[in-house]
C-alpha positions as CSV (number, residue, x, y, z in Angstrom):
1,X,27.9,0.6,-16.5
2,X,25.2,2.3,-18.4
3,X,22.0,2.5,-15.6
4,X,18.4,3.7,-16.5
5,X,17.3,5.4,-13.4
6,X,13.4,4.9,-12.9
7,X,12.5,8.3,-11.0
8,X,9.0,7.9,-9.8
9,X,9.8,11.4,-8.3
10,X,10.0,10.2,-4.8
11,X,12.6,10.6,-2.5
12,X,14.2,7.3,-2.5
13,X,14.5,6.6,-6.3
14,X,16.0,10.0,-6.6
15,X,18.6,8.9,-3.9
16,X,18.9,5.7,-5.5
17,X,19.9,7.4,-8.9
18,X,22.2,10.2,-6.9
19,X,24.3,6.7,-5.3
20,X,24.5,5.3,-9.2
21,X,26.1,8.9,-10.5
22,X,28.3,9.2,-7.4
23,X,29.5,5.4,-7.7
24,X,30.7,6.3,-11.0
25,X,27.9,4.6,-13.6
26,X,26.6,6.4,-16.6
27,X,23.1,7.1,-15.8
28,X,19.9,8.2,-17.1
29,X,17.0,8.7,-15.7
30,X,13.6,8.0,-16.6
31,X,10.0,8.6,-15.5
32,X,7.1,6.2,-16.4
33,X,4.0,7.9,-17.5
34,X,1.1,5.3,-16.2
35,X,-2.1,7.3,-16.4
36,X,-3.2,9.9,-19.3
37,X,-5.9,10.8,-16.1
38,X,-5.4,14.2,-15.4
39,X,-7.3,13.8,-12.5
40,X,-4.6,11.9,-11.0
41,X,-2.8,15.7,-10.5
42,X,-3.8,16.0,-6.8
43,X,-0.9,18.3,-4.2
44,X,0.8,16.1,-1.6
45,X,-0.1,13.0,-3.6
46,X,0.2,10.0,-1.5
47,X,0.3,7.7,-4.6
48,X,2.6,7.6,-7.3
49,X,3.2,8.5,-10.9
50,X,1.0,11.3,-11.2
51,X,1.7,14.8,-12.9
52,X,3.0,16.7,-9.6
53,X,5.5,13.1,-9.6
54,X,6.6,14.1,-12.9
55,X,8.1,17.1,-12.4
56,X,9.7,16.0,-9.1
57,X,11.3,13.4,-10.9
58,X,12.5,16.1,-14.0
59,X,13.6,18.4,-10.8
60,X,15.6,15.3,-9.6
61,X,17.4,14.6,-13.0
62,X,18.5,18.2,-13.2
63,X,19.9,18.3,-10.4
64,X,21.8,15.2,-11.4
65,X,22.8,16.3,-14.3
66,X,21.5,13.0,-16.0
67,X,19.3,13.0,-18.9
68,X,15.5,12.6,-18.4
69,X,12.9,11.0,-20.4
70,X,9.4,10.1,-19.8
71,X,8.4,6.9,-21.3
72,X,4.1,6.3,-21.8
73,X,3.5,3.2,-20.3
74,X,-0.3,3.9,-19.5
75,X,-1.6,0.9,-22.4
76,X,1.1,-1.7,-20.8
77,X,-0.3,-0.5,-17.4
78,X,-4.0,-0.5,-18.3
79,X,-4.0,-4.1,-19.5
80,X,-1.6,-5.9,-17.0
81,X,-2.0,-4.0,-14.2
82,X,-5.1,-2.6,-13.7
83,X,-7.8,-5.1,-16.1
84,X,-6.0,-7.8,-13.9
85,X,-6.7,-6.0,-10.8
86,X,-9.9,-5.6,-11.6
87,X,-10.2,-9.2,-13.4
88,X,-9.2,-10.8,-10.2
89,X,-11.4,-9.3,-7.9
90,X,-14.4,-10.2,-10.5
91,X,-13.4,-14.1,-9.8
92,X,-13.3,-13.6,-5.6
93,X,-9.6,-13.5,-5.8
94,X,-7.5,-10.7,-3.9
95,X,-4.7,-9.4,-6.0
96,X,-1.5,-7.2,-4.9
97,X,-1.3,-4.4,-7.7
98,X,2.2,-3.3,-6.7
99,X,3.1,-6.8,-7.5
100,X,1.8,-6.9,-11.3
101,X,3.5,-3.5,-11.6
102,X,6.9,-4.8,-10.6
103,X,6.5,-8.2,-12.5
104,X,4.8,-6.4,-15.8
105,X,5.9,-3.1,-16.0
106,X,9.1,-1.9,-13.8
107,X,11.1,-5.2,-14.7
108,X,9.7,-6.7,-17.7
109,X,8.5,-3.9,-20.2
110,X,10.7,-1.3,-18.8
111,X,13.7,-3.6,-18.3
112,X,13.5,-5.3,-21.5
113,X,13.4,-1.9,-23.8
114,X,17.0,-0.8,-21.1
115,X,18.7,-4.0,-22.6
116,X,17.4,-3.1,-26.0
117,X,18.8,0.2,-26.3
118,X,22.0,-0.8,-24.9
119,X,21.3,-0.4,-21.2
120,X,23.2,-2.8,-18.3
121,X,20.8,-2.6,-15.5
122,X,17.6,-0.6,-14.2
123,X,17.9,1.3,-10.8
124,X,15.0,2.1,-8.4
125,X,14.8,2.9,-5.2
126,X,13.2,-0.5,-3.8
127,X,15.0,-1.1,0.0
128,X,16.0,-4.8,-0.9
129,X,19.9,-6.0,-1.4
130,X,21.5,-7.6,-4.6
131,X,24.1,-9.6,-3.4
132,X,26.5,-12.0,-5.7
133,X,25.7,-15.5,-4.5
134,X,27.1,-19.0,-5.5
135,X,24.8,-19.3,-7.9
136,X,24.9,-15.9,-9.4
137,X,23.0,-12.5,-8.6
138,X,20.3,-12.6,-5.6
139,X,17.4,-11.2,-4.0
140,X,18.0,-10.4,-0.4
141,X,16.2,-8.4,2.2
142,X,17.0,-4.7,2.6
143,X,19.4,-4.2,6.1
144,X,15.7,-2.1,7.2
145,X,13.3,-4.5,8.2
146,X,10.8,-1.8,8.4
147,X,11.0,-0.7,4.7
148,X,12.3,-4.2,3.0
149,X,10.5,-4.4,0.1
150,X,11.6,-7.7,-1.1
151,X,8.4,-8.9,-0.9
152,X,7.0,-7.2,-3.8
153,X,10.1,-8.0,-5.7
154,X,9.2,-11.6,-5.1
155,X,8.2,-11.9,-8.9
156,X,11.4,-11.3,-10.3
157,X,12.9,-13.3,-12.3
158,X,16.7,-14.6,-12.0
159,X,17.4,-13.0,-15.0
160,X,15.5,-10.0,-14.0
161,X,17.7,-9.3,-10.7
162,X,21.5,-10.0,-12.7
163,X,19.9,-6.6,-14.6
164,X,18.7,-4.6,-11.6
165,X,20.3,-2.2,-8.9
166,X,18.5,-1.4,-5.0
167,X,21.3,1.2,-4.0
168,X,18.9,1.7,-0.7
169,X,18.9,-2.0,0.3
170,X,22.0,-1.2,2.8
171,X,20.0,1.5,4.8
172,X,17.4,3.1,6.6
173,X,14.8,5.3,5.7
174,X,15.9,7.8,8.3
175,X,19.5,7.8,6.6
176,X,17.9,8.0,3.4
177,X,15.9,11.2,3.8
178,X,19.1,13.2,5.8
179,X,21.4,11.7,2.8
180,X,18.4,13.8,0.2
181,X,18.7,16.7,2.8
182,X,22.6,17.1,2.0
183,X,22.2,16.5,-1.1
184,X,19.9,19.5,-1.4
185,X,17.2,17.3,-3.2
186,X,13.9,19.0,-2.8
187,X,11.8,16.0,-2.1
188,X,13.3,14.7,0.8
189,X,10.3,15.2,2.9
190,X,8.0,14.1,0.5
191,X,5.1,11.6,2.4
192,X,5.7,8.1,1.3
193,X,3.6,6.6,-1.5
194,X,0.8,4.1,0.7
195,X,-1.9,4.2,-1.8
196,X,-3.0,2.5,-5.0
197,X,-2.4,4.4,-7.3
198,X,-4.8,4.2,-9.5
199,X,-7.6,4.6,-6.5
200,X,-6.2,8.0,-5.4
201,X,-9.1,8.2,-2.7
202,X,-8.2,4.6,-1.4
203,X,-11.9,3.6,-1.3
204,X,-10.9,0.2,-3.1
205,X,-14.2,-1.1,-2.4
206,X,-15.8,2.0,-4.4
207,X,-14.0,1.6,-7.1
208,X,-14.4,-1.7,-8.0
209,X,-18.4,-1.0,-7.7
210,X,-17.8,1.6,-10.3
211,X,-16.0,-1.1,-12.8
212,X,-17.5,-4.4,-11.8
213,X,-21.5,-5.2,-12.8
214,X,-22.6,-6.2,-8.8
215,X,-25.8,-7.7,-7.9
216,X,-26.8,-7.9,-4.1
217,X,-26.9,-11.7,-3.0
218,X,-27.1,-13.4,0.0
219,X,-24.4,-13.8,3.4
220,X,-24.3,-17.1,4.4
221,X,-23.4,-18.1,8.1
222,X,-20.3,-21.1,7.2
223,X,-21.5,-23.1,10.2
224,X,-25.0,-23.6,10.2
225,X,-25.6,-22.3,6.4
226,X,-28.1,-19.9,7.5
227,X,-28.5,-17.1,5.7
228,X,-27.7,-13.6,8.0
229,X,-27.9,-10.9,5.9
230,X,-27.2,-9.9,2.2
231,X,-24.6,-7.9,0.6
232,X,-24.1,-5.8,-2.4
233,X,-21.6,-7.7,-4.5
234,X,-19.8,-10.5,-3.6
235,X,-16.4,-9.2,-5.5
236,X,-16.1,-6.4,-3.1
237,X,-15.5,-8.7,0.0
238,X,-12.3,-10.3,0.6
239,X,-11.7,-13.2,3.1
240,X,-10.6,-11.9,6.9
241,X,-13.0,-8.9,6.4
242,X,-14.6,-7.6,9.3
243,X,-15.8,-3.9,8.2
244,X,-18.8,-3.3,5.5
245,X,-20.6,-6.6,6.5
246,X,-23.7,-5.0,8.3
247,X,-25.3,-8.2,9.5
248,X,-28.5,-7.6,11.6
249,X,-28.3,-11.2,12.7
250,X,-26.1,-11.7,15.6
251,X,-24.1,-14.6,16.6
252,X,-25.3,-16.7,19.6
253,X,-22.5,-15.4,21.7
254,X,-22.6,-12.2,20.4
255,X,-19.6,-12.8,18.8
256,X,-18.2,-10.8,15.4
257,X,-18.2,-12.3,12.6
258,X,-15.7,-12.3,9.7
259,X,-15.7,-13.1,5.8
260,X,-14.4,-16.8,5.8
261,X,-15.1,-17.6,1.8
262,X,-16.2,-15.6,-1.6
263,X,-17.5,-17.7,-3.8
264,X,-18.2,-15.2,-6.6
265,X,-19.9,-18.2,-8.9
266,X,-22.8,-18.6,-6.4
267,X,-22.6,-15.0,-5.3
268,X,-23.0,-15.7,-1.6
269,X,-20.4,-14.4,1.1
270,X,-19.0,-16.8,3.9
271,X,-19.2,-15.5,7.3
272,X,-18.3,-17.3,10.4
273,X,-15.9,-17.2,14.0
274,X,-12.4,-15.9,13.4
275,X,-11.2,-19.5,13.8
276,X,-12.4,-20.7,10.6
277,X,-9.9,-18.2,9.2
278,X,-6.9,-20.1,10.9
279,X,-4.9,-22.4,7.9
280,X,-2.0,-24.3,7.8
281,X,-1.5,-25.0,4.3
282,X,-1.3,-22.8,1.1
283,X,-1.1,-24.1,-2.6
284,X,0.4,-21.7,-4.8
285,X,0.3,-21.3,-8.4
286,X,2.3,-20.1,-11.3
287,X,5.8,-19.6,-9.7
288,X,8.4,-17.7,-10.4
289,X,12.0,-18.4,-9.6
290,X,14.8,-15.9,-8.1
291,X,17.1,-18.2,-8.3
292,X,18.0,-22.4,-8.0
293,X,14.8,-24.3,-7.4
294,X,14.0,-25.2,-3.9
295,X,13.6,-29.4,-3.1
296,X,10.9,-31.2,-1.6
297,X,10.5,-30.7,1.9
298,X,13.1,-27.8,2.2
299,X,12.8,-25.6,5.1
300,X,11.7,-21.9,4.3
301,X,10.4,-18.9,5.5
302,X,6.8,-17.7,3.6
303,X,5.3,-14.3,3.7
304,X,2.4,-13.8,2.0
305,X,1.4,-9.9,3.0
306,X,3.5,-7.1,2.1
307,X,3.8,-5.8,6.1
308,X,3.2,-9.6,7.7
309,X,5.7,-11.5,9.2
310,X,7.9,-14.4,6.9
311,X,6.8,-17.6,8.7
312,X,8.2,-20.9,9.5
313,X,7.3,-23.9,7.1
314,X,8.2,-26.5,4.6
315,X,7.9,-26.6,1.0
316,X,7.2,-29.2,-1.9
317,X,6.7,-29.0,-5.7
318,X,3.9,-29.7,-7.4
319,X,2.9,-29.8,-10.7
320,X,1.0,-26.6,-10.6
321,X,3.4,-25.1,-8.4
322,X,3.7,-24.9,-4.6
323,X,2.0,-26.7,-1.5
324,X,3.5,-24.9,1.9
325,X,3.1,-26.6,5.4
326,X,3.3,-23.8,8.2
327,X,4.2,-24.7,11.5
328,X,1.5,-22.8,13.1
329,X,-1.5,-21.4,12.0
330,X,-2.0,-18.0,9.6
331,X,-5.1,-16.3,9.9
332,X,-7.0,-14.7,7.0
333,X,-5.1,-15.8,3.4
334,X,-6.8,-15.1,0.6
335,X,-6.9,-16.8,-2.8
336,X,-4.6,-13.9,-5.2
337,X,-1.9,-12.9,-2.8
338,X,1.4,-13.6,-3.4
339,X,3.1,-15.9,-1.4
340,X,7.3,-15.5,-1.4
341,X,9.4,-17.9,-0.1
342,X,13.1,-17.2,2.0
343,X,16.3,-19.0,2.9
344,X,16.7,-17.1,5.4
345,X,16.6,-13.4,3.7
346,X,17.7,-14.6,0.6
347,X,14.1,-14.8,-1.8
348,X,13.9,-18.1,-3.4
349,X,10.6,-17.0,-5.5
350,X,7.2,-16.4,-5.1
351,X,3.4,-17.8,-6.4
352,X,-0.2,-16.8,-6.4
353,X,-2.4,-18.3,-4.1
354,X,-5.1,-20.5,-5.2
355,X,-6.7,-22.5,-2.1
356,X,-5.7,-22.1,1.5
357,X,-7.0,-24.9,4.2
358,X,-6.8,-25.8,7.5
359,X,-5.2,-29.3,8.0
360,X,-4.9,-31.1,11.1
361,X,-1.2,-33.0,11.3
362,X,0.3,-31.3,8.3
């Protein structure tokens, strides 16, 4: 097959591309270009994409022997990735950036131009397994339960993943960085990517002050809807926060309080007792399907963090969406994430968030 390597210039995508030439594909590699910043040149980056990526990536195709290109995606990556970052935090919703990047960038634009100039698939080095089902190609969780990254591949499209190759889905990091080691590929001890990458300095918080107009309101005890302190911009709270709340009032108890609601409109913050973080149902908006729909009432798995654990529930259509009954409780689910949805480790498809509750006899 003809397979456009995307090289971020990380360890794993350059293993990923060294399994597609050794398996006997025609391959090409590929670098996106997602900033013009040249700020975003820092040593030892901890992000992705950035200039000192680059050349890792270039360093990687030569050694390959597969020809490289660097395709400017910054515009693409500007308005879908991070204006929508930055949109949904405006409207007290938190977003998963990684997310938008797979969904807009990595396997829409970048997978729709392969197919145009003759390309069979897209290969990265996302630990997650493409497996031939009885319905056609799926989504399954990489064999590495501490690096699956199926999760963030929840957007994907059917279509998306009959066009896409995880070479590192059958194996563990560990295994991954020896195989770069034997392979003489320079960036096998390169750190992992934890950041986002467009906050080098991870003070998300910071940031969004710098791009969102804020104006200090008041923090509003849930309970008793006394007021215990103020704040200075609702949009840089999220719900389940504990740190940057500064209250001088304390609770009764002496208890800590936590950020239970944003409600952006009214510009107040939501603070009460961990409890009130505790849900049991999640409706879910504008899904997107990996494969055959799911049926009312079907027994699933939902994970709605990157890192959290896929939990035991049911699952029904609606006409917005999703509605998901947990068995037990979740703590701390904000309006924005992503909620993906498991037979098992097969990924059935995935949905934003729009309103988590607690309901008693779901």
């Amino acid at each position: 097959m003809k397979v456009l390597a995307a090289l971020s210039g990380g360890v794993d995508s350059a293993v990923a591309a060294a399994r597609a030439v050794e398996a006997g594909h025609e391959v090409t590699a590929v670098h996106l270009a997602l900033s013009r910043n040249p700020q975003s040149h820092r040593t030892g980056a901890r992000g992705c994409c950035t200039i000192e990526d680059s050349n890792d990536a270039f360093r990687a195709a030569d050694m390959l022997g597969a020809p490289f290109y660097v395709w400017d995606m910054s515009a693409e990556f500007q308005e879908k990735v991070i204006a929508d970052f930055i949109h949904e935090y405006s409207e007290g919703r938190t977003p998963n950036p990684c997310l938008r990047c797979n969904e807009s960038i990595k396997f829409e634009a970048v997978l729709e131009r392969a197919m145009n100039l003759g390309f069979d698939a897209v290969c990265t080095g996302h630990y997650a397994q493409v497996i031939d089902g009885p319905h056609g190609r799926e989504l399954h969780r990489a064999v590495d339960p501490t690096k699956d990254q199926s999760y963030v591949l929840g957007v994907l499209t059917a279509e998306q993943i009959s066009h896409s190759m995880f070479p590192l889905g059958n194996s563990t990091k560990v295994e991954v960085r020896a195989e770069a080691e034997r392979r003489g590929i320079l960036v096998a001890q390169k750190p992992d990517s934890h950041d986002i990458c467009f906050i080098p300095d991870g003070d998300t918080a910071g940031w969004l002050s710098r791009q969102i107009e804020t104006v200090p309101g008041d923090v509003i005890d849930a309970e008793t809807g006394n007021k215990v302190g103020t704040h200075p911009g609702a949009q840089a709270f999220t719900v389940g926060q504990r740190r940057g709340l500064a209250l001088g009032n304390p609770t009764g108890d002496g208890a800590r309080r936590y950020v239970v609601d944003v409600d952006v409109k009214n510009n107040t913050v939501l603070v009460g007792p961990p409890m009130l973080l505790d849900i049991n149902v999640i409706e879910a908006v504008n899904p997107r399907w990996a494969g055959p729909l799911p049926t009312n009432g079907q027994r699933i798995h939902v994970q709605v963090r990157a890192h959290g654990d896929a939990l035991p529930a049911r699952v029904e259509l609606t006409e917005e969406g999703i509605r998901v009954v947990l068995d037990e409780f979740l703590r701390g689910v904000a309006a924005g994430q992503a909620a993906v949805i498991y037979d098992d480790t097969r990924v059935i498809g995935s949905a934003t968030i729009s309103r988590s509750r607690r309901m008693e006899n779901a």
